[in-house]
Biopython code that builds the backbone (N, CA, C, O; Angstrom):
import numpy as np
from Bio.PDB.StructureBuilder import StructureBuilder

atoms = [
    (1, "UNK", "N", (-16.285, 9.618, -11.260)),
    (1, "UNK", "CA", (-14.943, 9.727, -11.825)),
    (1, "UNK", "C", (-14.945, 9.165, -13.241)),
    (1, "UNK", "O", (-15.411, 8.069, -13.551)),
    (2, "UNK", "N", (-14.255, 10.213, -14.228)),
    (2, "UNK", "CA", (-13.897, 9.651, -15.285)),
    (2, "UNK", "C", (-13.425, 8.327, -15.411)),
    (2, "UNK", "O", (-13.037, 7.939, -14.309)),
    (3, "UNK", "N", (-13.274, 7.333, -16.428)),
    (3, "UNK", "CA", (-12.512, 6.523, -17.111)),
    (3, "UNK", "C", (-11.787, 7.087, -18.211)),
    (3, "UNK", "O", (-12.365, 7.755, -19.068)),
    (4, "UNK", "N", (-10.319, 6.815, -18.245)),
    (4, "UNK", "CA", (-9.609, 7.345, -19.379)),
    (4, "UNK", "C", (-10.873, 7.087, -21.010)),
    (4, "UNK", "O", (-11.291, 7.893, -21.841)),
    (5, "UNK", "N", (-11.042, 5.958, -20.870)),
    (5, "UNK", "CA", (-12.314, 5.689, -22.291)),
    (5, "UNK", "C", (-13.082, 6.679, -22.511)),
    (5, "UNK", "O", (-13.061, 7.342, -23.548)),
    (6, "UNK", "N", (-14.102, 6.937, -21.201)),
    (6, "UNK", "CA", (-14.679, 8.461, -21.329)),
    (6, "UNK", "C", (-14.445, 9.382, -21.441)),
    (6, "UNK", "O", (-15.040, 10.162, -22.184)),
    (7, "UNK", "N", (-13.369, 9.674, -20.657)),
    (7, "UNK", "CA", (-12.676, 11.204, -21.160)),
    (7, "UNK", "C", (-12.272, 11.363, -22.583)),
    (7, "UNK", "O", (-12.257, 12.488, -23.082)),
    (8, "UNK", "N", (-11.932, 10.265, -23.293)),
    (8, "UNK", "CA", (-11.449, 10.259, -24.705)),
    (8, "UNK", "C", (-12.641, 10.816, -25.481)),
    (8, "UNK", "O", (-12.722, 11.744, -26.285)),
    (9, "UNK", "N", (-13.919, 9.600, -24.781)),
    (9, "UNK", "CA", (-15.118, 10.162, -26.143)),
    (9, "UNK", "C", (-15.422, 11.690, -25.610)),
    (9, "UNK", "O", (-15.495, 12.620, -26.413)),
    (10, "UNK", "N", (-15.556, 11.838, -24.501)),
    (10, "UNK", "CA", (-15.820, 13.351, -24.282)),
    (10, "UNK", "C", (-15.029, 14.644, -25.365)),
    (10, "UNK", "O", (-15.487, 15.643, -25.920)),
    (11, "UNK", "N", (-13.753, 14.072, -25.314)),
    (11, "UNK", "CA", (-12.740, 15.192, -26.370)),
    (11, "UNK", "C", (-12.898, 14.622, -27.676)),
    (11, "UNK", "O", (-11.842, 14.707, -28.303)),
    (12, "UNK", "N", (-13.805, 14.081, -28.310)),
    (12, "UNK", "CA", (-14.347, 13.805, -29.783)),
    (12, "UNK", "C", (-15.312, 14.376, -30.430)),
    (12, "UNK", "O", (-16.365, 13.753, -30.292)),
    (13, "UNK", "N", (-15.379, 15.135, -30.963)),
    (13, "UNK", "CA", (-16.381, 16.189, -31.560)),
    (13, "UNK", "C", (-17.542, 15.023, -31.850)),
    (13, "UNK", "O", (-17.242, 13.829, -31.824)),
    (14, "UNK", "N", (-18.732, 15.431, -32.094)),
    (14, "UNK", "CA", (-19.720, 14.471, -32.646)),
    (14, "UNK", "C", (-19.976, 15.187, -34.344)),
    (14, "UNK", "O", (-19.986, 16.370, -34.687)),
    (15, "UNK", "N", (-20.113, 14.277, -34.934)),
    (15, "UNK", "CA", (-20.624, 14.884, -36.508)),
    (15, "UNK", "C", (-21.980, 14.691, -37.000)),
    (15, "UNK", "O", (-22.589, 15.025, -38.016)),
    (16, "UNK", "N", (-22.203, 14.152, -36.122)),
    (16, "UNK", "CA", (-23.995, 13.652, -36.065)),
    (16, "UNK", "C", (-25.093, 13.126, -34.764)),
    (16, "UNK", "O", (-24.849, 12.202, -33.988)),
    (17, "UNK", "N", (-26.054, 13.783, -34.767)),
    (17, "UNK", "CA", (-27.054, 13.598, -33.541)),
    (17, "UNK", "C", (-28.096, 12.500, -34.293)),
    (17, "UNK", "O", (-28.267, 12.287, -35.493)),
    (18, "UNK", "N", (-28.676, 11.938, -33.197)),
    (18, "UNK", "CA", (-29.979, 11.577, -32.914)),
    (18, "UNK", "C", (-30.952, 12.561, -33.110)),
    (18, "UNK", "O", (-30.656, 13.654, -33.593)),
    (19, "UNK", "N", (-32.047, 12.275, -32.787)),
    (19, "UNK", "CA", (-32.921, 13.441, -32.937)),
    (19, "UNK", "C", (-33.587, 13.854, -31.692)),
    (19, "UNK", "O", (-34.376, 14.794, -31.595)),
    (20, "UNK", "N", (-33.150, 12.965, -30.623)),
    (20, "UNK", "CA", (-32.741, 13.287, -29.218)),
    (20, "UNK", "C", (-31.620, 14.285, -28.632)),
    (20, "UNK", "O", (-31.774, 15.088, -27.712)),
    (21, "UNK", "N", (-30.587, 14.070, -29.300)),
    (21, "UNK", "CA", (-29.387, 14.670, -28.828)),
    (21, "UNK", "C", (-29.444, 15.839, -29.588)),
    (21, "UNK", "O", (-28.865, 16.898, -29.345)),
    (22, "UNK", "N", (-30.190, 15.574, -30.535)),
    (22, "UNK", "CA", (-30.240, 17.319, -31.757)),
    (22, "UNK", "C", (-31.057, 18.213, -30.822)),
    (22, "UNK", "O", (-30.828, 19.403, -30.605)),
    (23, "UNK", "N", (-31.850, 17.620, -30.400)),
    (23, "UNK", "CA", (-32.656, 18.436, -29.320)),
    (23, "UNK", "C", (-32.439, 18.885, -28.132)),
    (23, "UNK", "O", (-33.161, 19.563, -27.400)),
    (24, "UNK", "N", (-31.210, 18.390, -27.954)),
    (24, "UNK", "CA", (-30.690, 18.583, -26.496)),
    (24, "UNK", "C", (-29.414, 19.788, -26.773)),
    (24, "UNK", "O", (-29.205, 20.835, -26.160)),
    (25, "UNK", "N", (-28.686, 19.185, -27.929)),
    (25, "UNK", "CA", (-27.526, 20.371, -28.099)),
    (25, "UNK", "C", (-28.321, 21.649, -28.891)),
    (25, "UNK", "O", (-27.631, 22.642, -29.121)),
    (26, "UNK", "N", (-29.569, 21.664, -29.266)),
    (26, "UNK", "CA", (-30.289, 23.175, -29.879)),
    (26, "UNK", "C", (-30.708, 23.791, -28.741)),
    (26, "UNK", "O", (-30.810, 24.982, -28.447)),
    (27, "UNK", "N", (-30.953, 22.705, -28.101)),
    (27, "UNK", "CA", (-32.284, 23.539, -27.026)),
    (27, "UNK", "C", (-33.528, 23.538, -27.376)),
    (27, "UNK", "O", (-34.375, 24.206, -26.782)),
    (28, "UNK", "N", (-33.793, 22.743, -28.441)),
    (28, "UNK", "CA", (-35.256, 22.682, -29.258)),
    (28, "UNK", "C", (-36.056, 21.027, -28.359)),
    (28, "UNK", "O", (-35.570, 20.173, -27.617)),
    (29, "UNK", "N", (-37.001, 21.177, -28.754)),
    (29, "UNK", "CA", (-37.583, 19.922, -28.761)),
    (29, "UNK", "C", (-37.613, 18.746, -29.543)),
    (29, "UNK", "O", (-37.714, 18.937, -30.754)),
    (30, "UNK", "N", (-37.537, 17.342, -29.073)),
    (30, "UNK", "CA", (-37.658, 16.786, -30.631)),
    (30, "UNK", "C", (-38.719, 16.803, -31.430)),
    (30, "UNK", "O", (-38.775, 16.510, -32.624)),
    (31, "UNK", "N", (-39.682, 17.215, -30.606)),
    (31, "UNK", "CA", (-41.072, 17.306, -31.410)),
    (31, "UNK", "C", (-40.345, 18.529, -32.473)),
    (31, "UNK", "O", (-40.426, 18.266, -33.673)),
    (32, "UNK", "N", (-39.925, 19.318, -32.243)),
    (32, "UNK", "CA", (-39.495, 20.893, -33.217)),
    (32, "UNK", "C", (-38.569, 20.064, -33.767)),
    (32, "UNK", "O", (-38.578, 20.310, -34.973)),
    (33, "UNK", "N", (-37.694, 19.127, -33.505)),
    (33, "UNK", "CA", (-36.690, 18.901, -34.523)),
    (33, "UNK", "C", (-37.536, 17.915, -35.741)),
    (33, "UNK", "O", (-37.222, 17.798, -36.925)),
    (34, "UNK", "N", (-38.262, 17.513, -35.288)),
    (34, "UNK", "CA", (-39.352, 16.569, -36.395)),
    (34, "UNK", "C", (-39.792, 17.605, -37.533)),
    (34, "UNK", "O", (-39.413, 17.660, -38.703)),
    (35, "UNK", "N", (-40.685, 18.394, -36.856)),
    (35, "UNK", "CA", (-41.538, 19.444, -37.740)),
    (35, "UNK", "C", (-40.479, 20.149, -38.535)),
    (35, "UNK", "O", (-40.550, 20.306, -39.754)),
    (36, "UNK", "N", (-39.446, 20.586, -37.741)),
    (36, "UNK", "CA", (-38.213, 21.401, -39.135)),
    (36, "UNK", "C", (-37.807, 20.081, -39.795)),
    (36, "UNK", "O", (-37.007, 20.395, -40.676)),
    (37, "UNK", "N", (-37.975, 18.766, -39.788)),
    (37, "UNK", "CA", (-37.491, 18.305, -40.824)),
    (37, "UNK", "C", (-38.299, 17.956, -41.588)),
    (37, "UNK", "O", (-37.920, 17.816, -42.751)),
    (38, "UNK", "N", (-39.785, 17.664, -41.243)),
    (38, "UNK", "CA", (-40.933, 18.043, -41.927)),
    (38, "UNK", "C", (-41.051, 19.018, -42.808)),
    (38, "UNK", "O", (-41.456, 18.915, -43.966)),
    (39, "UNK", "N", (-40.706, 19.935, -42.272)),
    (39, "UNK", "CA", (-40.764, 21.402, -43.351)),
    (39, "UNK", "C", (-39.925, 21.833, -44.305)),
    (39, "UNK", "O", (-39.947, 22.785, -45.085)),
    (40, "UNK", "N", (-38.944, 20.671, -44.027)),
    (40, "UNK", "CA", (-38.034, 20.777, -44.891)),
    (40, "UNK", "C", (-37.032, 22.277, -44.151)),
    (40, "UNK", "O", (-36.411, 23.032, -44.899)),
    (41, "UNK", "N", (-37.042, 22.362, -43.465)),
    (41, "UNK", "CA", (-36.358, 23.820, -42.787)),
    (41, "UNK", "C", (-34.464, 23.138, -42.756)),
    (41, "UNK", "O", (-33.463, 23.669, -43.239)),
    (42, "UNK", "N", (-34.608, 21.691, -41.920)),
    (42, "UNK", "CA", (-33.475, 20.685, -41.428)),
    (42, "UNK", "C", (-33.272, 19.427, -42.511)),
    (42, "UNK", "O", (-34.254, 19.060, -43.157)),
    (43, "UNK", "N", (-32.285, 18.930, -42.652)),
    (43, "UNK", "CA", (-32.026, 18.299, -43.606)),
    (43, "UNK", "C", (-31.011, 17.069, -42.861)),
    (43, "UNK", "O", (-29.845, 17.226, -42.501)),
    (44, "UNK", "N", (-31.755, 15.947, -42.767)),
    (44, "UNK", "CA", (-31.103, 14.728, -42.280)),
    (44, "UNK", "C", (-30.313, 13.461, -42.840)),
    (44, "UNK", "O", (-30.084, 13.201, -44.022)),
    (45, "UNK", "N", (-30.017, 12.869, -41.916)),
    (45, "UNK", "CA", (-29.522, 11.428, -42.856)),
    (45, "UNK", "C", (-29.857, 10.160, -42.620)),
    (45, "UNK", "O", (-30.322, 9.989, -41.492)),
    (46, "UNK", "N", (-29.795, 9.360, -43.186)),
    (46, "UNK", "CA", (-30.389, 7.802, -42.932)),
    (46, "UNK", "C", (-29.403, 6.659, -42.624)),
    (46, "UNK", "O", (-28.670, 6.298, -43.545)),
    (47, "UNK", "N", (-29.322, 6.151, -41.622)),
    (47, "UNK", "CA", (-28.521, 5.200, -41.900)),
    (47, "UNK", "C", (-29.300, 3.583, -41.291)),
    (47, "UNK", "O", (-29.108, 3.097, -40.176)),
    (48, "UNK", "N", (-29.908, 3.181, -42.049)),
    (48, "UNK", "CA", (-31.092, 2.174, -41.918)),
    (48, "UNK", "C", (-32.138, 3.088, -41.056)),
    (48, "UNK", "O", (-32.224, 4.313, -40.972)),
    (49, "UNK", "N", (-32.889, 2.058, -40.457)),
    (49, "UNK", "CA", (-33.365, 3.112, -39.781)),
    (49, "UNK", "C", (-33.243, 4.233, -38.975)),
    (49, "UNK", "O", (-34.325, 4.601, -38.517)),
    (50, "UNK", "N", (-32.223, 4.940, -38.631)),
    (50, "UNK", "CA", (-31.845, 5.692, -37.863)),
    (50, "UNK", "C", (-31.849, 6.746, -38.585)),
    (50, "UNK", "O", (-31.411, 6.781, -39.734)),
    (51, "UNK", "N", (-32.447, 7.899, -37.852)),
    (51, "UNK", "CA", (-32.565, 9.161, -38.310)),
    (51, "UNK", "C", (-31.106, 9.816, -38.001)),
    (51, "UNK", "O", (-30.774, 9.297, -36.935)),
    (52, "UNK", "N", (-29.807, 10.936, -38.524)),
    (52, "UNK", "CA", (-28.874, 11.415, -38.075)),
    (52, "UNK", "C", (-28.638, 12.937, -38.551)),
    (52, "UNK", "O", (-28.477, 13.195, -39.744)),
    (53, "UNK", "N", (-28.628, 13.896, -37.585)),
    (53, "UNK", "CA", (-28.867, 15.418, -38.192)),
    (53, "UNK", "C", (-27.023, 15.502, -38.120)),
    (53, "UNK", "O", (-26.299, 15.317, -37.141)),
    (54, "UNK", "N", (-26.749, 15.752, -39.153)),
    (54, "UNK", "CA", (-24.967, 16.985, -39.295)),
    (54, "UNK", "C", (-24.924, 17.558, -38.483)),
    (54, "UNK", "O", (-25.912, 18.279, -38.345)),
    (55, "UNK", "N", (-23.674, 17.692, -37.241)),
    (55, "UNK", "CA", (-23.572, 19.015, -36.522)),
    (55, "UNK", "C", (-23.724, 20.497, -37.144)),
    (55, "UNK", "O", (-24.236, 21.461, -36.576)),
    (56, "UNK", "N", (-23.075, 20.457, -38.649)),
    (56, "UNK", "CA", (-22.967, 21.769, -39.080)),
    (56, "UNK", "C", (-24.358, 21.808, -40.078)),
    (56, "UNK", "O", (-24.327, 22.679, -40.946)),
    (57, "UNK", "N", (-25.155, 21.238, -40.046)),
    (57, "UNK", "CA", (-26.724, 21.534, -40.564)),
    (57, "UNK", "C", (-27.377, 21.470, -39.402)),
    (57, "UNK", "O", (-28.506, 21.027, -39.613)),
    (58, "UNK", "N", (-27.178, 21.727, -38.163)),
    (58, "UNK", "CA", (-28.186, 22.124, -36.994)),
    (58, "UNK", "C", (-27.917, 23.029, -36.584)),
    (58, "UNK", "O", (-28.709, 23.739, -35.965)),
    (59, "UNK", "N", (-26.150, 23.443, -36.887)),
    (59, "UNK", "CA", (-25.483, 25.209, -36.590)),
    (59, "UNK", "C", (-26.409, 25.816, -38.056)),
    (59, "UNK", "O", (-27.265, 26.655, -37.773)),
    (60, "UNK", "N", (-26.319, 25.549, -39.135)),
    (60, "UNK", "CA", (-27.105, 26.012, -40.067)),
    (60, "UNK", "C", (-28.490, 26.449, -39.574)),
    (60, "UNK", "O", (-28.749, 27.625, -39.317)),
    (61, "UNK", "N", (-29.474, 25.320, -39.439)),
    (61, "UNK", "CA", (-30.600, 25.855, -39.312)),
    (61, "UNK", "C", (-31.090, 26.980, -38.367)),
    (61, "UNK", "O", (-31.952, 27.826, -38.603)),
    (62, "UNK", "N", (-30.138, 26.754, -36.915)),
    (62, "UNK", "CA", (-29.634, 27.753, -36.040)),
    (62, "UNK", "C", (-29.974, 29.334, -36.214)),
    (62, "UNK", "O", (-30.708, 30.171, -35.689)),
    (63, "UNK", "N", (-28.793, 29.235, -37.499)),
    (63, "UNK", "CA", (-28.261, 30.387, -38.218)),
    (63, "UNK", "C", (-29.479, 31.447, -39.107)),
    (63, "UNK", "O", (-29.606, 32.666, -39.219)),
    (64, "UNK", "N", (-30.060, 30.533, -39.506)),
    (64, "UNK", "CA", (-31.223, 31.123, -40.360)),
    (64, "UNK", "C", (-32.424, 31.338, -39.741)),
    (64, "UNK", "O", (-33.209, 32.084, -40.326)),
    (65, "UNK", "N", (-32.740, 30.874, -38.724)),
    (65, "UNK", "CA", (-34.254, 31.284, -37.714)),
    (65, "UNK", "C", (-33.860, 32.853, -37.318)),
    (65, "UNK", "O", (-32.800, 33.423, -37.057)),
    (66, "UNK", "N", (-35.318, 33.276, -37.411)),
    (66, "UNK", "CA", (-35.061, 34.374, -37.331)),
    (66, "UNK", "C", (-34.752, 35.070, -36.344)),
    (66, "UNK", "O", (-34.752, 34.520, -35.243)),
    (67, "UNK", "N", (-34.420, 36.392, -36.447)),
    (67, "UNK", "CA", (-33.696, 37.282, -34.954)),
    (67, "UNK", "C", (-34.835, 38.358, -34.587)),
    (67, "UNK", "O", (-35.842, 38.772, -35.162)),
    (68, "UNK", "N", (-34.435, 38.521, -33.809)),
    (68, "UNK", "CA", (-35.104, 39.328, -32.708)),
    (68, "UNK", "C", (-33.912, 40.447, -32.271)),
    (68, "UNK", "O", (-32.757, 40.092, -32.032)),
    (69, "UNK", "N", (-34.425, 42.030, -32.196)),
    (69, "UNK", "CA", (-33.664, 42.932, -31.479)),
    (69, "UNK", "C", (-32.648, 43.258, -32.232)),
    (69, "UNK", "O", (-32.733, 42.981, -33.428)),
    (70, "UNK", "N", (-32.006, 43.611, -31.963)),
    (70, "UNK", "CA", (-30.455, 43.533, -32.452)),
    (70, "UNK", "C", (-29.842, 43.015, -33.832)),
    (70, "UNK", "O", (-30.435, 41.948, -33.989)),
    (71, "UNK", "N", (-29.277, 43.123, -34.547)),
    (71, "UNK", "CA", (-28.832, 42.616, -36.125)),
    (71, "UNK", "C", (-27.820, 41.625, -35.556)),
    (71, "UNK", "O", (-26.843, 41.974, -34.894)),
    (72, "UNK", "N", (-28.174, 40.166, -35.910)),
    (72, "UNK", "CA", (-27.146, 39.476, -35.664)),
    (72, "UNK", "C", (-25.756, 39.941, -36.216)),
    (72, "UNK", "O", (-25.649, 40.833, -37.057)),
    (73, "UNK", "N", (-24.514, 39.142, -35.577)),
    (73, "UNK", "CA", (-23.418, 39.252, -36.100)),
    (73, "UNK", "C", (-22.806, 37.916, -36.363)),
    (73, "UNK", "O", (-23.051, 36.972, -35.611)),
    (74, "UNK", "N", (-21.960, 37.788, -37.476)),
    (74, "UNK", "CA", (-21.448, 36.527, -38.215)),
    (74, "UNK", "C", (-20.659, 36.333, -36.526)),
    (74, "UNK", "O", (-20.467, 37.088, -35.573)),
    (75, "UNK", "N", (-20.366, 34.860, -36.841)),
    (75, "UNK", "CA", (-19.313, 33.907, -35.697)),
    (75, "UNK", "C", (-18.634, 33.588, -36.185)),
    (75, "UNK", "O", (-17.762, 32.900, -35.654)),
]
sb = StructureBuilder()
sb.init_structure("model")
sb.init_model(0)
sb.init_chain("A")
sb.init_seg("    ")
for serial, (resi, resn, name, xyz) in enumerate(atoms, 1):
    if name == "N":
        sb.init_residue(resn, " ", resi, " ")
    sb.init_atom(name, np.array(xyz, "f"), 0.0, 1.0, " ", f" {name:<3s}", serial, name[0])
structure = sb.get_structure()
């Protein structure tokens, strides 16, 4: 059972992952979320030591891997 506390953070958008949780909301690995930021593909942030990917630069990088089949369509 919920706690009202939890249910709150649940209805809070996140604006930034781990590089755990980046991997979990892509579906990628973190090993793959390393190497795209290695490659410069992903573009992160620092906040001491902590690595933090943008929600809307992991919909980005998303966006630009390439397609298969079908011509994507804008969202």
């Amino acid at each position: 059972m919920q706690t009202p506390q939890t249910d709150q953070q649940a209805q809070i958008a996140k604006l930034a992952y781990t590089p755990e949780e980046a991997a979990a909301a892509t579906g990628r690995s973190r090993t793959r979320i390393y190497k795209a930021l290695r490659d410069k593909e992903l573009t992160a942030r620092k906040d001491g030591k902590r690595t933090l990917f943008e929600a809307s630069e992991l919909k980005r990088w998303l966006r630009e891997l390439p397609t298969i089949g079908r011509e994507a369509t804008a969202a």
